[in-house]
N, C-alpha and C positions, 0 to 999 in steps of 0.2 A: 361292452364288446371291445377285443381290442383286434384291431389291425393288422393284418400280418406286413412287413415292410418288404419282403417277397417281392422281386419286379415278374416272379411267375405267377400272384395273384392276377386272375384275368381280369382287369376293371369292368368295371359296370358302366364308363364312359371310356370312351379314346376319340380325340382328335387329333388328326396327321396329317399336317401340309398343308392346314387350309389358308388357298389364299383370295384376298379379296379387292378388289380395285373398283377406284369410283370416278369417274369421268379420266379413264385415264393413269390416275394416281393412286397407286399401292397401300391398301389400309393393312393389310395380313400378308407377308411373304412368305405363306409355308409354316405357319406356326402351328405346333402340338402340343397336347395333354393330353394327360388321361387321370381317370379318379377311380381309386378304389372302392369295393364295397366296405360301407361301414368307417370311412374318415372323412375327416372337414379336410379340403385342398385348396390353398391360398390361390388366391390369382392376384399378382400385383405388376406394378406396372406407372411408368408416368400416363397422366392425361395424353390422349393421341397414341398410346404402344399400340393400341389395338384391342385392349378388353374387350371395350362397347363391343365392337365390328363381331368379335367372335363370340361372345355371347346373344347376338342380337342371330347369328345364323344358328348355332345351338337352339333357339327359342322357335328359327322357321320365318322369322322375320326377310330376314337374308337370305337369297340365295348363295354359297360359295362360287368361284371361279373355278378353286380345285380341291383336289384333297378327300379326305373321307371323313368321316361320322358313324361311327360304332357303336350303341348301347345297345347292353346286355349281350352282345356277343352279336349282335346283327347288322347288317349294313341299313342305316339309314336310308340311303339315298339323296332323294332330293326331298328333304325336312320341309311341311306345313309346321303351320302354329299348331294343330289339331295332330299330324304326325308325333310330333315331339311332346304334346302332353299323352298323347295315347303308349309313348314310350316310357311314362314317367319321370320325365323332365318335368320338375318345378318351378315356380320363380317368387322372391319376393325382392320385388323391384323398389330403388331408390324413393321413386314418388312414389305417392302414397295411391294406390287405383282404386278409392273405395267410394260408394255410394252414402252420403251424410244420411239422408232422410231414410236408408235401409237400416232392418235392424241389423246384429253382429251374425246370427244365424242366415238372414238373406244374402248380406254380402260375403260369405264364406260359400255359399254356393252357388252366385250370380253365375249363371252361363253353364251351370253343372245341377241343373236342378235334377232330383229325384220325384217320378209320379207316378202312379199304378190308374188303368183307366183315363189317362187324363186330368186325373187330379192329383194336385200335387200332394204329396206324403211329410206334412209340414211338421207332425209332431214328430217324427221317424227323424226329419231331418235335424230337428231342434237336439233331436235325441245324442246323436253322433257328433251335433257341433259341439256339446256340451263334455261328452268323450273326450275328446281331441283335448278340450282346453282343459279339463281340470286333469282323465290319466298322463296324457302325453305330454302335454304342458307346462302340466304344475300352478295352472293360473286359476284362480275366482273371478271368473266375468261371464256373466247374465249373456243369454244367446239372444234373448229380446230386447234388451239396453239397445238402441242408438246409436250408430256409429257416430254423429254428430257432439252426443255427450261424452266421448272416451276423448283421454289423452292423449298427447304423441305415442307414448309409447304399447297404451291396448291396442291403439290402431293399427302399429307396427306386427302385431301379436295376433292379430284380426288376418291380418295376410300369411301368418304362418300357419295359424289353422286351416286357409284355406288349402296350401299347400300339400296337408297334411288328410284333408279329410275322406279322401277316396285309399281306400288300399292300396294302391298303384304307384305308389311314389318312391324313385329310383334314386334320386338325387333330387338334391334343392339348390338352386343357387342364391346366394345370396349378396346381391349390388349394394354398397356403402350399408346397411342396414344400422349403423347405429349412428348416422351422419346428425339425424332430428333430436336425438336423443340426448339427455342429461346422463352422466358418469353413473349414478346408482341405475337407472334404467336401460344403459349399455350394456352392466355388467348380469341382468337379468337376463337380459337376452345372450349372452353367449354362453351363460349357464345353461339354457332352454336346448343350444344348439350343442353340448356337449351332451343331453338327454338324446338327443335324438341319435348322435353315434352311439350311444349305449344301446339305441335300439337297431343297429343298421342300416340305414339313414345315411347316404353319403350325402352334403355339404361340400359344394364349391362355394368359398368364398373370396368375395372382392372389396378390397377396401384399402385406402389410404391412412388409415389407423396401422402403422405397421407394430404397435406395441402388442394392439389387439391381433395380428397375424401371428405374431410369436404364441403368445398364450395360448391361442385354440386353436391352431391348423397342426395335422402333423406334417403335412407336405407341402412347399409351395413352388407353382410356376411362374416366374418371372419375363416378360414379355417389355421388349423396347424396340420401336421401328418395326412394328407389327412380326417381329418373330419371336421364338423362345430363347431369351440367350441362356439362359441356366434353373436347374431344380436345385433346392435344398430337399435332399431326403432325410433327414430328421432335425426338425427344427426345434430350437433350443432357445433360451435369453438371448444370446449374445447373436440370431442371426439375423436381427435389422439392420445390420453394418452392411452385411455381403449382399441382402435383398439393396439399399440402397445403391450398392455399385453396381449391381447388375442393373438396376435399373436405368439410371443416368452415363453409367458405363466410365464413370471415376469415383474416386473417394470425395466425402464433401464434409470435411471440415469444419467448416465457417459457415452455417445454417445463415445466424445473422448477420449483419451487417455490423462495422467495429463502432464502438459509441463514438459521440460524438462532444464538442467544447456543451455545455449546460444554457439554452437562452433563457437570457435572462431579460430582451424586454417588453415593454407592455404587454399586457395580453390583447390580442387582435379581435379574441371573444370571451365575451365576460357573461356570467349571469349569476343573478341573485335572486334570491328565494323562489326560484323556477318551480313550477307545480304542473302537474301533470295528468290530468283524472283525479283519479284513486290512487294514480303507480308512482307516480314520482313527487315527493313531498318537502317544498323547502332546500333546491340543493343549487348548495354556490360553486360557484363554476368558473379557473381560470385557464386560458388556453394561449399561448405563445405563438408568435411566430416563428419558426426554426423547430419546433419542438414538435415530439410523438408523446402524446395524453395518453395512455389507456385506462380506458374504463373497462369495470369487470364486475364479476358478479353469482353469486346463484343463480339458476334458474329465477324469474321472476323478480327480480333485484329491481329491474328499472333502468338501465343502462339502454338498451336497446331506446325504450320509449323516449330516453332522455335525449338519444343521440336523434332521434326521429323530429323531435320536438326541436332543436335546432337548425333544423332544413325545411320548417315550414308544413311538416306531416301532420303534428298535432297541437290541439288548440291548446295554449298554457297560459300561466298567471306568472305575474314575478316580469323580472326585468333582463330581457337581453340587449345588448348593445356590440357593436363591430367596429371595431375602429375609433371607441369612442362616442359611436354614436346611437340614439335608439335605434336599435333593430327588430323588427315585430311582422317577419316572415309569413305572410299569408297561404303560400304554398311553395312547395322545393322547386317550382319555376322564380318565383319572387327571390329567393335565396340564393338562385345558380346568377340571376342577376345583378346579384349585390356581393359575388365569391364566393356562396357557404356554395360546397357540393356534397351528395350522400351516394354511394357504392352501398346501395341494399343488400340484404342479409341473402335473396332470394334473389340470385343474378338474373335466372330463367324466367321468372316473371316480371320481376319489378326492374332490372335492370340492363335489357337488350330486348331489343322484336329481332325472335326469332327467325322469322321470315324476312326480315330485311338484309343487306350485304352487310360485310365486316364496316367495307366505306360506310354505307350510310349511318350505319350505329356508331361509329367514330366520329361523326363529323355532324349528330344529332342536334350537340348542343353550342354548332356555329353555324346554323344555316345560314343568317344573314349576313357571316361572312364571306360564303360561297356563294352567290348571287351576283349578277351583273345586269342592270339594266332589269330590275325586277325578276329575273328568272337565273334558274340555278345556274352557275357554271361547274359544270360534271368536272371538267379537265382540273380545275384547282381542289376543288372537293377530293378529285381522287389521286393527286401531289400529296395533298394533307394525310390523307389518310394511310399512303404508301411510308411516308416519312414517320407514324405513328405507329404502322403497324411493324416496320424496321425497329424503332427504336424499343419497344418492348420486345420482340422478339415473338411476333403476332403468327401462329402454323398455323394451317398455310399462308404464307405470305403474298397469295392471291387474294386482293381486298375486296374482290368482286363473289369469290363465296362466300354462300347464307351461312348466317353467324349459327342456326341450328347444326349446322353440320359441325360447327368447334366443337373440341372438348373444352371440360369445365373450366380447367385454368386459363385457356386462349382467351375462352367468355370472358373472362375474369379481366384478361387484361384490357378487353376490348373497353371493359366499362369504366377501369382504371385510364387507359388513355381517352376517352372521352372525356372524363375530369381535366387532363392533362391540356386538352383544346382548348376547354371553359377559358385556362388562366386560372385556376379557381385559387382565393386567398386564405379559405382552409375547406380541409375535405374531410368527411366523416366518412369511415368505412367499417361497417356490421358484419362481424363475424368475415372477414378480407378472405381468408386461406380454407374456409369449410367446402372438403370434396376438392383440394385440391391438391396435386401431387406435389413430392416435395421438392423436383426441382423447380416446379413451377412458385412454387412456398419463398424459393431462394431467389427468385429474381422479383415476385412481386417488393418482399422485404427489401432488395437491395433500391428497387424502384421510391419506396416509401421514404425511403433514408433518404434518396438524391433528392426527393420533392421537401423533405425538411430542411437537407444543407442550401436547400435555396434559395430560401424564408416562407416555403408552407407551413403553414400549422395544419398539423396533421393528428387527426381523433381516431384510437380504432377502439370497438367495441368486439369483447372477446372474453370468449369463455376457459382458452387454452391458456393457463397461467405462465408456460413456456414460452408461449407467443409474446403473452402481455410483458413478460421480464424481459425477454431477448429481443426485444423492438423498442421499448417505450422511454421516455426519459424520466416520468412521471406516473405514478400510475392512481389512479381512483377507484374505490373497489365502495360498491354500493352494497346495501341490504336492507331491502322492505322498502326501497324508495330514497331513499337515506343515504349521505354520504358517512360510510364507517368508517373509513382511513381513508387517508392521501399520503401515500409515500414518494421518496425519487427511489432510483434503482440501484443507489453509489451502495455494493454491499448488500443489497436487497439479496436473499437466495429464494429459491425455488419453495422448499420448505417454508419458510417465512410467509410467504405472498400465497402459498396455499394453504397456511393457517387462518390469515388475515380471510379471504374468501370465504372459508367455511366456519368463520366465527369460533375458533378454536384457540386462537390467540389472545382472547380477551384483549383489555384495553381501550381507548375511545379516540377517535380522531385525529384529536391533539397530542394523546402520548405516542402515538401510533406514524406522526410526521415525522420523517429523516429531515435531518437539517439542505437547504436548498444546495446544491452545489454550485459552485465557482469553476470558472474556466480552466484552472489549475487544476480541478480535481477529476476531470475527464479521464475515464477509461483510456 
């Protein structure tokens, strides 16, 4: 189907003005869109524009303050969750909302069951989940399989069917959708969602992927400071440039940080023949002070576990030492005691209580030095934390609001400065920038940079080859467990370092190392 670009096509969505405030403080000042029948429409945005807030009242979540809400030509009103699906509003949301122990057919209709007499219509239903996945989909997956036994990405696939399974579906939106996901299983999925505009099927989508906005939106709304500063009406290659000015509302140049003189010494942590389960087999391991390691990898490589295995996560074999001396991490408490710190992959769960203040999650891992006389002292606690959440550049700069109400890169920083209280004398960070915007991308990197020119050693584990070259001084690139190269970055390209990744480069380890560099030869 194609699209008419027509601004007299009447959309099948419009929102106008909506705005929204939360104690107080303005999340939406009046911001609008609208989605045609039959196209995918970007929504992009730094962390905090306001997405969540306006998607979250789209959904019925939210009530708005003002503004209006038009699908299919009707006035909304005041949107329930049940309003807005009865209008054909869809959703598949960033987390994953599914039942493990349910099959694929159950949780595709959880809360939407079909039953005649009271009894449910299970083969009927099995019938239509089956529809859905292999006419509309294009996909091979059993309605009685397990959601427990699918992949990240059937799972992802598991929620689109759901989407899809009632007649009634007007729009879908879609939040980060391919944030879980590997490169070949991305590009499955937005081939699915160019099926769907061929069937009529409008698609809002939202993601920090702005490469991915280019190739499949034909139209995107850009939102910064909860309004809309600008549409691109026919988006092209080259309109990631103008989507990142509208978002951060400058040009931005200099992503990463300028390199740095090469450290050159001891390593601060060493390990030899580290093993790891099954996943990590054999891998020597040298890390600097002053210096950005990355580790990288395929899916499954072992990087992840390796970096886990360093902070005391998992039980290993082989020999770590810190400073010279044995090190043998019984749990990432024992580790944050002795300097190793880990910035998990999963901020949401593994790396901030939700429910707790920005202060307290900043200031986690120095209680015992906020305490006086056995008991806390709030008033220094919340010095430390005002001063942390200044220096990252922590919204809102209120340290007494629940960290659930950040957005994703706030979180991000909050667990980044947490590290920063530790002292910590190297810090592992898992996948650092996923789900994060890119100004926010620009200041944690500049953040990483200042904690190496300071003498951190600093490890990030990362799947984004641009990350890994335009951060790292070093890089390590695993496979099967395995270290298959060790490169530095002097001349390192793009092309290069994602050959080495996907085993296309051939070659082995040792022909595969750049010579180390010298302080002279710094970028």
């Amino acid at each position: 189907m194609t699209i008419s670009s027509s601004p007299l096509v009447t959309p099948v969505l419009r929102m106008t003005g909506v705005t929204k405030a939360f104690a107080g403080v303005p999340a939406l000042r009046g911001a609008s869109i609208d989605v045609r029948p039959g196209e995918v429409h970007g929504l992009v945005g730094e962390n905090g524009a306001g997405k969540s807030t306006l998607i979250k009242i789209l959904a019925g979540i939210y009530e708005r303050d003002g503004g209006t809400v038009v699908i299919g030509g009707t006035d909304a009103g005041r949107l329930t969750p049940a309003d807005a699906h009865a209008a054909g509003i869809r959703f598949v949301h960033q987390e994953l909302q599914l039942v493990p122990d349910m099959t694929v057919a159950e949780n595709v209709w959880l809360g939407n069951e079909q039953s005649a007499g009271g009894v449910l219509r299970g083969r009927a239903m099995k019938a239509r989940v089956t529809e859905v996945l292999h006419d509309v989909l294009g996909i091979r997956l059993s309605p009685t399989r397990l959601v427990r036994d699918l992949g990240p990405a059937e799972r992802k696939l598991v929620q689109v069917a759901r989407a899809l399974v009632d007649d009634d579906t007007r729009v879908i939106v879609f939040d980060e959708p391919t944030a879980p996901l590997a490169s070949a299983e991305a590009e499955q999925l937005l081939g699915i969602i160019g099926r769907l505009r061929e069937r009529g099927i409008s698609s809002l989508y939202i993601s920090h992927y702005l490469g991915e906005v280019t190739r499949i939106c034909d139209r995107v709304t850009i939102l910064r400071g909860g309004l809309d500063v600008g549409r691109i009406e026919a988006v092209g290659p080259d309109s990631g440039r103008e989507m990142v000015r509208l978002m951060i509302g400058r040009e931005i140049d200099d992503l990463y940080p300028p390199r740095r003189p090469v450290a050159t010494a001891e390593p601060v942590l060493r390990a030899r023949g580290l093993r790891v389960g099954a996943v990590v087999h054999g891998v020597d391991l040298d890390v600097r002070p002053g210096e950005i390691l990355g580790l990288t990898g395929l899916l499954g490589s072992g990087a992840s576990e390796l970096a886990e295995a360093l902070v005391g996560l998992h039980r290993h074999t082989g020999e770590l030492s810190l400073s010279a001396r044995r090190f043998r991490p019984s749990s990432p408490a024992a580790a944050l005691e002795a300097g190793v710190v880990l910035v998990p992959r999963d901020r949401r769960h593994d790396g901030v209580v939700l429910d707790f203040s920005t202060q307290r999650n900043l200031t986690l891992s120095t209680l015992a030095e906020g305490t006086r006389a056995g008991l806390l002292d709030d008033a220094a606690s919340r010095t430390r934390a005002e001063g942390l959440a200044e220096r990252l550049d922590i919204r809102p700069r209120d340290t007494s609001v629940q960290t659930r109400l950040l957005s994703g890169g706030n979180q991000q920083k909050v667990v980044l400065g947490r590290s920063l209280a530790a002292g910590a004398r190297v810090i592992v960070l898992d996948e650092p920038t996923v789900g994060v915007d890119i100004g926010a991308k620009q200041e944690i990197y500049r953040l990483l940079a200042e904690l190496a020119a300071s003498g951190t050693a600093v490890v990030i584990v990362s799947t984004d080859p641009a990350e890994v070259l335009g951060l790292s001084d070093r890089v390590v690139v695993l496979e099967r467990g395995r270290v298959a190269h060790e490169v530095t970055t002097d001349g390192l390209t793009l092309e290069h370092l994602s050959a080495l990744v996907t085993g296309s480069a051939g070659g082995s380890t040792a022909d595969a190392t750049a010579p180390e560099r010298t302080e002279g030869d710094a970028a």
